[in-house]
Phi, psi and omega in degrees: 000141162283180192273324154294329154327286187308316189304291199298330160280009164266336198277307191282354173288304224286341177268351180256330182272336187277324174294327183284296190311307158347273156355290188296342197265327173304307222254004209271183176243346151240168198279350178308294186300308220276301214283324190280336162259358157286321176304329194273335165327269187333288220316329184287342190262332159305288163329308168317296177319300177300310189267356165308299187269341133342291202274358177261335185291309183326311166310287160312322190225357194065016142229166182208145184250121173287081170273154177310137196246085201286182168205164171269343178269124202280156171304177182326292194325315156319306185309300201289332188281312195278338186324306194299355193266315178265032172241348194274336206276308174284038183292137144092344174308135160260148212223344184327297173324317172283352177277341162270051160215028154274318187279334187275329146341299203269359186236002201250306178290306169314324202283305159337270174324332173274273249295314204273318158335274156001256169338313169282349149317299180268345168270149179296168182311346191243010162251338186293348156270027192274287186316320199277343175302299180302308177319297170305324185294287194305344164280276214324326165290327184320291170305282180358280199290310194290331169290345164296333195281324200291321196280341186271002178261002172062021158332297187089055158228168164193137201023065175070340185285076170023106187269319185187175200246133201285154195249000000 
């Protein structure tokens, strides 16, 4: 795959998850779920915007630059601080509803993240901190998504871990 190739399939990765997240953000049954699949929404149209002027840099001069590329989504650590916060925010929510559109979320984010892998692997050396950029963004929705998933199945894990023991 070329660098243009890679633009453009990533412009239809970045465009079927940001219309399903829209879709979940429509659909959730709390308000917990609709703000965390809006959010996640923006950020992907964001994503669009961003390899949209990539794939025009591309056109234009036959190279692309990894300009910063911002993201609204916090590192893990962040991740891991606010669960608690927003799981105190969601008491009493029924959340049943969201978890298979939590899982199709989460498979969705992975799936990115390998397509995105992939590409710094396979791409020549001056595209790959374009890509290696997405990698670090698409774990961080990963964690988004696998701590929503984790708190609406009432599992009793978080980020894979044991949260408390179920009786």
């Amino acid at each position: 795959m070329n660098v243009e190739e890679a633009l453009k399939t990533a412009l239809e990765f970045e465009h079927n998850v940001r219309d399903a997240y829209r879709e979940m953000a429509e659909t959730a049954g709390s308000d917990v779920g609709r703000k965390v699949f809006g959010v996640l929404a923006n950020e992907e149209q964001h994503h669009v915007e961003y390899l949209e002027s990539r794939l025009s840099e591309w056109r234009r001069t036959g190279a692309v630059t990894a300009e910063g590329l911002e993201t609204a989504v916090p590192r893990r650590a962040a991740i891991e601080e606010g669960v608690t916060k927003l799981a105190k925010e969601a008491a009493g929510e029924t959340r049943g509803g969201e978890v298979e559109m939590l899982r199709r979320a989460l498979h969705m984010e992975t799936e990115a993240g390998e397509f995105y892998k992939r590409m710094v692997e396979e791409l020549p050396e001056e595209a790959r901190p374009l890509f290696a950029r997405f990698v670090e963004i698409e774990d961080g929705h990963a964690a988004i998504v696998q701590a929503e998933l984790d708190y609406a199945s009432g599992s009793g894990f978080m980020f894979d871990f044991r949260d408390f023991e179920m009786v």
